[in-house]
N, C-alpha and C positions, 0 to 999 in steps of 0.2 A: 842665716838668710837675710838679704840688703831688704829692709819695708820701705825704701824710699819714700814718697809723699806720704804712706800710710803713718809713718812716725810720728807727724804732724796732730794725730788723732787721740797717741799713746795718754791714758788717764789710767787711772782705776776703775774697776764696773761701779764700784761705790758712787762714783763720782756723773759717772755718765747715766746708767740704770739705777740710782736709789730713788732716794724717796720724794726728789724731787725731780726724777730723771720724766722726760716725753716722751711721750708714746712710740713705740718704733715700729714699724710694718716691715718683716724680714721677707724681699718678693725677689729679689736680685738670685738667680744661679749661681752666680759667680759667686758670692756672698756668703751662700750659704757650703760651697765646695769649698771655700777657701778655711769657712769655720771647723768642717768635717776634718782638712787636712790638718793643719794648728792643733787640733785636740786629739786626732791618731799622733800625729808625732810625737805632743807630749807625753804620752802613754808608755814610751820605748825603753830609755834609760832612767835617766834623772823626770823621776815622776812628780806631773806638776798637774795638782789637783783641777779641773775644770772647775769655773765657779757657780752660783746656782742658778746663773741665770740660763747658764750655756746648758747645766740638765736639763730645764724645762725645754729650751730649744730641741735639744736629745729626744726627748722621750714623744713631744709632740714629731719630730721627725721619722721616729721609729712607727707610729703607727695611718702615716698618711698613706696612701695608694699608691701600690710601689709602681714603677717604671715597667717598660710592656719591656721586652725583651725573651728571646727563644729560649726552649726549654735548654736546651745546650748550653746556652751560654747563662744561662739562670744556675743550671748545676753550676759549672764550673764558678761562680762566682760565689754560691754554697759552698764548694770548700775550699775557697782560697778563704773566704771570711771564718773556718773550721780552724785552720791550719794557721791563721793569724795569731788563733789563739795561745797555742803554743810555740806559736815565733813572733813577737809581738814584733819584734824589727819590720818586715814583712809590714807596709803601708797599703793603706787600701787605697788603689793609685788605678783597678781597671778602671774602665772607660765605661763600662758596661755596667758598674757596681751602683745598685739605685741608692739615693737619700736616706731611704729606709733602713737599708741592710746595713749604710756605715753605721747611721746610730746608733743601732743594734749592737753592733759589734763592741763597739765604744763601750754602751753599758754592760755588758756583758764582760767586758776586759775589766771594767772600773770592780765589778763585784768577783773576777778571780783574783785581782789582786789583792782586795781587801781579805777573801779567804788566807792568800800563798801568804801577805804577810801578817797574819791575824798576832801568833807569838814572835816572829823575828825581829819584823819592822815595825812596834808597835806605833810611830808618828806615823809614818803613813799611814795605816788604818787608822787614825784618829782624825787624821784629815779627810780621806775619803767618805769615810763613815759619818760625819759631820757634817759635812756638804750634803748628803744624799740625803740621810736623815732629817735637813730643816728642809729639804724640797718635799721630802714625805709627807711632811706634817699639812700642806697641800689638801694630802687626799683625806686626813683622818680630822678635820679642824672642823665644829660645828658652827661656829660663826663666821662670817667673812663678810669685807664691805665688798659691794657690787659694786665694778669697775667698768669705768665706759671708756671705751678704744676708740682713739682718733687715730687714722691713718694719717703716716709723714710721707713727706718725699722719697724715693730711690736715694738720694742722698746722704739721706740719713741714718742708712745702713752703715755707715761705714762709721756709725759710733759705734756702733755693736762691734763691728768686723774689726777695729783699731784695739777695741777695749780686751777682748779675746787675745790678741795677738800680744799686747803689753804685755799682758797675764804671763803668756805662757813664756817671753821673752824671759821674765825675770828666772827662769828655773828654779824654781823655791817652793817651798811650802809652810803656809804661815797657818801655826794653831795655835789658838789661844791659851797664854801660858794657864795651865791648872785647871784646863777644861777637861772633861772625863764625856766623854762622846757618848756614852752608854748610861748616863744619869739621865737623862730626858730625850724624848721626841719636843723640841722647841715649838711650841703654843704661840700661833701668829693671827692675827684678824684682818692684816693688811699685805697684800706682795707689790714690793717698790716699785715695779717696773711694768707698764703694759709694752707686750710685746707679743707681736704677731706674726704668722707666717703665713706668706700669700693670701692674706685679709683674714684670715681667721685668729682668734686666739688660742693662745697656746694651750695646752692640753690639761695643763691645773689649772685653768680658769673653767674650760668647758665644763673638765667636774669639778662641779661646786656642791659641797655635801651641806648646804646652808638651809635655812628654815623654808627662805622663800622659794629657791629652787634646789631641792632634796636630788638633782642630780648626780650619784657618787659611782665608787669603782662596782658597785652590785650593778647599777645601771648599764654601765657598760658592757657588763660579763654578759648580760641578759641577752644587750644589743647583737654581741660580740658570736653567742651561742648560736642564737639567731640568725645571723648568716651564717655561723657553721653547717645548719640544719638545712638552711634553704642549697647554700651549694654541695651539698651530698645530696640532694634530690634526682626524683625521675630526670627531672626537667632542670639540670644545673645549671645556673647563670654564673658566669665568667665573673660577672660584677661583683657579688657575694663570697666567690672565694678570695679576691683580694681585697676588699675589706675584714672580710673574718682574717687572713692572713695578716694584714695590718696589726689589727686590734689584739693579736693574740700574743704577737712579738713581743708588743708593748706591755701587758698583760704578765706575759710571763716574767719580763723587767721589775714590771714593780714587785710580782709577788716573790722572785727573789731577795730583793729589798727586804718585804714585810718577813720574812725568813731568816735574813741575816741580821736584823733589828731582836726578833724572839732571840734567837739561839745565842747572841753577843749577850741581851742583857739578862737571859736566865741565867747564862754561866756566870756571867760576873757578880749575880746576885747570889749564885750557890756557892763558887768557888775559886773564880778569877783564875780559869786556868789550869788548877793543879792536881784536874781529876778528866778521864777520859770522858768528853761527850754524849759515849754514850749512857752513860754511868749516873748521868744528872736526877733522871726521875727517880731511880734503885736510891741515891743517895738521898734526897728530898723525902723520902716513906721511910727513912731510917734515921730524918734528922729527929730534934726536940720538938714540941708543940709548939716551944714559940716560934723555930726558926719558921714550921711549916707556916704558921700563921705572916710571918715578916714575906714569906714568898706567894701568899696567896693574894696576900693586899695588895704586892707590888702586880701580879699578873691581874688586878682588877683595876690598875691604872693607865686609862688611853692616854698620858702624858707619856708613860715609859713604854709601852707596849703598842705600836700600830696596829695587830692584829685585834686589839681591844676595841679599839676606836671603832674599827671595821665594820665589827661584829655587833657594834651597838647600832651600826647605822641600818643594819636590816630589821629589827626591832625595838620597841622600846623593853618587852617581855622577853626576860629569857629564856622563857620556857619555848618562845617562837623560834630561836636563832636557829637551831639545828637544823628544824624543818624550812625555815627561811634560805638557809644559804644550800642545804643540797637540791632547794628547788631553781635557784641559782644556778648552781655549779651546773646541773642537768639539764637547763631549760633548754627544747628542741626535743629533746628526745623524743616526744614521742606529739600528736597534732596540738598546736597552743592558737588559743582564740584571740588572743590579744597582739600585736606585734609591737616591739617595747620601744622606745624611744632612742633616736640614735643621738651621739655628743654632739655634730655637725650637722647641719642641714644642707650637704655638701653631697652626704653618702643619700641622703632621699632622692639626689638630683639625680647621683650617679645612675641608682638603681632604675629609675624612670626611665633613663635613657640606654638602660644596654637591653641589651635580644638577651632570649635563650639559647644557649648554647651549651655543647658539650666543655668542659673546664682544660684549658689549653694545656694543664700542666699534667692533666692525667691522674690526680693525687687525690685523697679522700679525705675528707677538711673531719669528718668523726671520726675515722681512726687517728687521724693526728692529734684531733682533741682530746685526746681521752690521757695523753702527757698535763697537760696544763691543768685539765679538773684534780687529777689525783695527785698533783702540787698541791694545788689549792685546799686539799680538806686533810690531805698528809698534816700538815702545819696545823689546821684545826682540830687535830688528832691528838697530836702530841699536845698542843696547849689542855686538850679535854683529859689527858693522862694525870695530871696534876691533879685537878678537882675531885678524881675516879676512889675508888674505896683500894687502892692501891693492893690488894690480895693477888695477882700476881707476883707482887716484889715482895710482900711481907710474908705470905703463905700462910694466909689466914684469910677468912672472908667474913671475920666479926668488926672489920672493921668500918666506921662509916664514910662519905665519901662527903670532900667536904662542900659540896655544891649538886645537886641532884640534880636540876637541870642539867646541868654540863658535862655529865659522865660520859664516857665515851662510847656503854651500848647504845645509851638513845643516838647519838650518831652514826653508831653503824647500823642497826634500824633503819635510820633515814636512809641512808646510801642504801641500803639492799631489796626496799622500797620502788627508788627511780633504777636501781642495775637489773633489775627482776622485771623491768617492762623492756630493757635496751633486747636488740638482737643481739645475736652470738654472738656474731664479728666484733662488735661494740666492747661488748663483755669483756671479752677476751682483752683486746686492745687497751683497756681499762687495766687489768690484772698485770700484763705485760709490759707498760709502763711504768710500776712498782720495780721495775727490774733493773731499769735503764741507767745509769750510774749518774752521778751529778756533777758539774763541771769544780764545784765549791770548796768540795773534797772535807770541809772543815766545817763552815759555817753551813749546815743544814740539816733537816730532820734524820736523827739515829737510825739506819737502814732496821737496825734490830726491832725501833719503833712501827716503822715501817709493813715490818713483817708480820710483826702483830697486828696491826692492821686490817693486813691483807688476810691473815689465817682466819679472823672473827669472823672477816665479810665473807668470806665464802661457807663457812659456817652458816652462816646467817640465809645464806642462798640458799643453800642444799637443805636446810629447813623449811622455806619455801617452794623449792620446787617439787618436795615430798611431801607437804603438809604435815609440816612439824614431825618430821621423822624423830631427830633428837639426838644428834652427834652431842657425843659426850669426849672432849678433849682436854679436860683439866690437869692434863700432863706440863710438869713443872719442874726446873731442877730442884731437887730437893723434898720433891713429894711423897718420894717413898726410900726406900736403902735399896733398890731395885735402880741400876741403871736409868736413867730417867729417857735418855734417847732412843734405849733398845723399847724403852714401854711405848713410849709414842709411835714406834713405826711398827710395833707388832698390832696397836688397837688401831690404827690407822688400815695395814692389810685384812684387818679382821672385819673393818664396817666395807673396805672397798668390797667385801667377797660375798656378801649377805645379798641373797637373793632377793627379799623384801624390797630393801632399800630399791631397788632397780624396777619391781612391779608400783611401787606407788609415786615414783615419776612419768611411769605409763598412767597412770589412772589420774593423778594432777594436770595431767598432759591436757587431759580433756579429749578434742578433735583429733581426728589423725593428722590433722594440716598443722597444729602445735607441736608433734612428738617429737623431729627432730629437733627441732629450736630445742625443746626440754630435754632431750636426752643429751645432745652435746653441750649445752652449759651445764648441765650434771654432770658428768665425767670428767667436763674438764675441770670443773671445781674441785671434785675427789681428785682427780689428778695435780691439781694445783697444791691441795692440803698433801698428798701422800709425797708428792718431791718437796715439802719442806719439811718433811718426819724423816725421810732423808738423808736430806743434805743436814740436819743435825749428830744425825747417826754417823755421818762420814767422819763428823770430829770427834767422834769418840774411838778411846781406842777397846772398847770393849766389844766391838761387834761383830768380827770373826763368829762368831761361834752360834751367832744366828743367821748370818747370810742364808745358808741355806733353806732354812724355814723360811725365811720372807720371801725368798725367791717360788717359792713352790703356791707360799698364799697370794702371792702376784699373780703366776700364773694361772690359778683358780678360777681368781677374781676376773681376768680376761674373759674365761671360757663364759663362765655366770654372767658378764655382761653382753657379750655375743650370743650366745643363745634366747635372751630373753630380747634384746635388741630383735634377730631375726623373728623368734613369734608375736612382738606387739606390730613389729614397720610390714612384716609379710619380705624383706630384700635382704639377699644374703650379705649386701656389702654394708658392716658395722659403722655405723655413722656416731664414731667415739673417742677420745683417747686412748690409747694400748699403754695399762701402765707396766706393764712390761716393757716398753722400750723408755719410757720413765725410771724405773729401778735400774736396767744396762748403762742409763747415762751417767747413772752416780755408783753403781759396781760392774763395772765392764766383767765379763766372765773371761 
């Protein structure tokens, strides 16, 4: 590509954006397209890391108000940005393709790549991973000097826009010799460069997790949550969905980040590699005292671990986090007296000035949300797995857990707390996001983790919606000489088929205006627990020889719920999951 005049410009960022660099005001279109194009292309073959100044540009781009444009031409621009992914060649060159969505895309390529080449191409991911991670430290950094932005010229973009372009020019990628990307999150109190976009600053600056202004990423999620909430309303404003829509994208960027930061530095703290992923916590409860002890100090350090840092900036008390961040994750859900603070006073404008309106894209900003929360506390999950009394993996439960705040039932607890006031739809959409596969493939939480999870919290539900009925599932490989799969889905058929259970969901119900809401998140819970008794059973090969028993206590448990469904509702049409057709999808007859 000829840079003609731009050549003139060619420096290093070092040189132009450090510590002595001028304030730059990014306001130019052309400017900012030309940066977009530069940084997809590098992306293609010969990978040439973006430097940090151009993530922060990124990720401030990813969550501003995306461009108006028809639902039509919105999808298709969804999955040509889908389909980039796995052709990265394939530049994002529509016409129609907002600021937002290149961003996106950008980072979203930046963290499959580091996944695809996590063991192959170990320099690359030490470069990527190293660039992102000192822009992390951004959001996790308790002190920070306050920066005052002078607006420059239009002209002045073009240090920016030269300095990008030299970069990518060179096709290289420079690590520093004997650096280990996975020994620290880099501790900074200063960012060299003010730099802003269409008068604003850029997005690590607006959150500032500092003493004086304790604006951080909780801030945001709150913000963030909050127009999720306001645009699923009666009365949905247009405004609110594409700012929740903004904020979420972005959101979801970093907390991939905070994800691939845990799961890089726990491995490389357990085993650098030479044990399967999901294997880490099982191996950790099997290691020596000391080692547990050398892993427990490292996961108590916000230098090494962002999700530490995080976690501290919601509390000072640990005992608050849990209940702190799933008041977080769920805020909206249900009416909140406060309206939280947004990072710009750009979006106060917007909102001022739009109407009420039906939401142009037709789409439910809380069924979508309920992806990005169960990101968000999956990760807090599995770090709380570590601290936990580890008797799932050891098969024992004399053991003690080495952090009692941090265990993992008080966080399912919390979560089953804000999911026990969500509606159905919600619920649901929450549970079924657990399912959804992740682009990462590598670097992210152990689905097995995952699933544990999800089994607790529904557990945790159906005890609330029955008034501590009292599921007992401490079905474990190895817990008895008894097939452990075939145990699980025979006690599984056995509590779905008990009549009890289904009369004191009707009487928790209360009102008859609550029963449906209670009777279909019950169901679907038992229906949730009994296809993952299951799909464990399908991997055994032991279980011929009960099929037909379970088929019979499945269909029991149908009639038992239909009948008792038509004498609490008075309506013959069962308003439940049929785990019969639950059982035919995992043993077709």
């Amino acid at each position: 590509m000829h840079l003609g005049p731009n050549q003139q410009y060619a420096h290093t960022i070092e040189s132009t954006l450090g510590d002595a660099g001028a304030a730059i005001d990014v306001s130019d279109p052309q400017t900012i397209d030309f940066l977009l194009t530069e940084t997809e292309e590098s992306l293609v073959e010969e990978i040439v890391v973006p430097t940090e100044q151009v993530i922060r540009v990124l990720f401030t781009l990813s969550c501003r108000f995306p461009a108006v444009f028809s639902c039509a031409e919105g999808n298709d621009i969804t999955r040509m940005l889908q389909n980039a992914l796995d052709q990265p060649r394939q530049i994002i060159s529509h016409p129609l393709a907002s600021y937002n969505q290149r961003a996106e895309f950008i980072l979203r390529r930046l963290c499959v790549i580091m996944s695809s080449t996590y063991n192959d191409k170990p320099h690359i991911y030490q470069a990527v991973y190293s660039t992102l991670m000192n822009v992390m430290a951004d959001f996790s950094s308790t002190k920070r000097t306050t920066n005052q932005y002078e607006f420059v010229s239009d002209s002045e973009e073009e240090l920016l826009l030269s300095a990008v372009v030299d970069e990518h020019r060179k096709r290289s990628i420079v690590v520093s010799p004997g650096k280990n990307p996975r020994s620290s999150v880099r501790k900074k109190t200063y960012i060299p460069a003010n730099i802003s976009i269409f008068s604003e600053p850029v997005i690590t600056t607006a959150i500032c997790p500092s003493t004086a202004s304790p604006y951080n990423l909780w801030s945001l999620m709150k913000w963030a949550f909050y127009c999720c909430s306001k645009s699923s309303g009666d009365s949905a404003e247009s405004c609110y969905h594409d700012l929740y829509q903004g904020y979420s994208r972005f959101l979801l960027s970093i907390w991939r980040l905070v994800t691939i930061n845990f799961v890089s530095v726990i491995d490389s703290l357990m085993n650098d590699g030479r044990v399967n992923h999901d294997e880490l916590v099982h191996m950790f409860f099997y290691s020596s005292e000391s080692k547990q002890n050398e892993i427990i100090s490292a996961l108590q350090d916000p230098s090494l671990f962002i999700l530490r840092a995080l976690m501290a900036q919601v509390s000072g008390d640990k005992e608050e986090w849990y209940k702190r961040i799933t008041s977080v994750v769920f805020y909206g859900i249900e009416h909140e007296d406060d309206v939280p603070t947004s990072p710009y006073p750009r979006d106060r404008h917007l909102i001022r000035k739009s109407t009420n309106k039906a939401d142009m894209f037709g789409s439910n900003d809380m069924v979508e949300s309920m992806g990005l929360r169960f990101e968000i506390l999956s990760l807090v999950y599995y770090n709380g797995l570590f601290f936990d009394k580890g008797d799932a993996f050891l098969g024992s439960s004399e053991v003690e857990p080495q952090d009692y705040d941090l265990v993992t039932t008080v966080l399912v607890q919390e979560m089953a707390k804000k999911l026990y006031r969500l509606r159905y739809s919600y619920l649901k959409s929450f549970f079924e996001a657990s399912l959804v596969p992740s682009e990462l493939s590598i670097l992210q939480v152990p689905a097995n983790h995952c699933s544990r999870m999800m089994m607790e919290l529904a557990r945790e539900l159906v005890d609330t919606l029955t008034g501590r009925y009292g599921i007992d599932l401490e079905v474990r490989p190895g817990a008895s000489q008894f097939p452990w799969e075939v145990q699980f889905a025979q006690e599984m058929v056995s509590i779905i088929g008990q009549k009890d259970l289904y009369e004191m969901v009707v009487q928790e119900s209360g009102s008859s205006g609550g029963l449906e809401e209670a009777w279909c998140k019950a169901t679907f819970l038992l229906g949730w627990l009994l296809d993952m008794a299951l799909t464990e059973l399908q991997s055994s090969s032991q279980h011929g020889d009960f099929l037909q028993q379970l088929r019979e206590g499945v269909e029991h448990a149908d009639a038992v719920s239909a009948r008792l469904w038509k004498r609490a509702s008075r309506k013959d049409k069962v308003s439940s999951v049929k785990y019969g057709d639950i059982f035919r999808s995992r043993f077709p007859i």
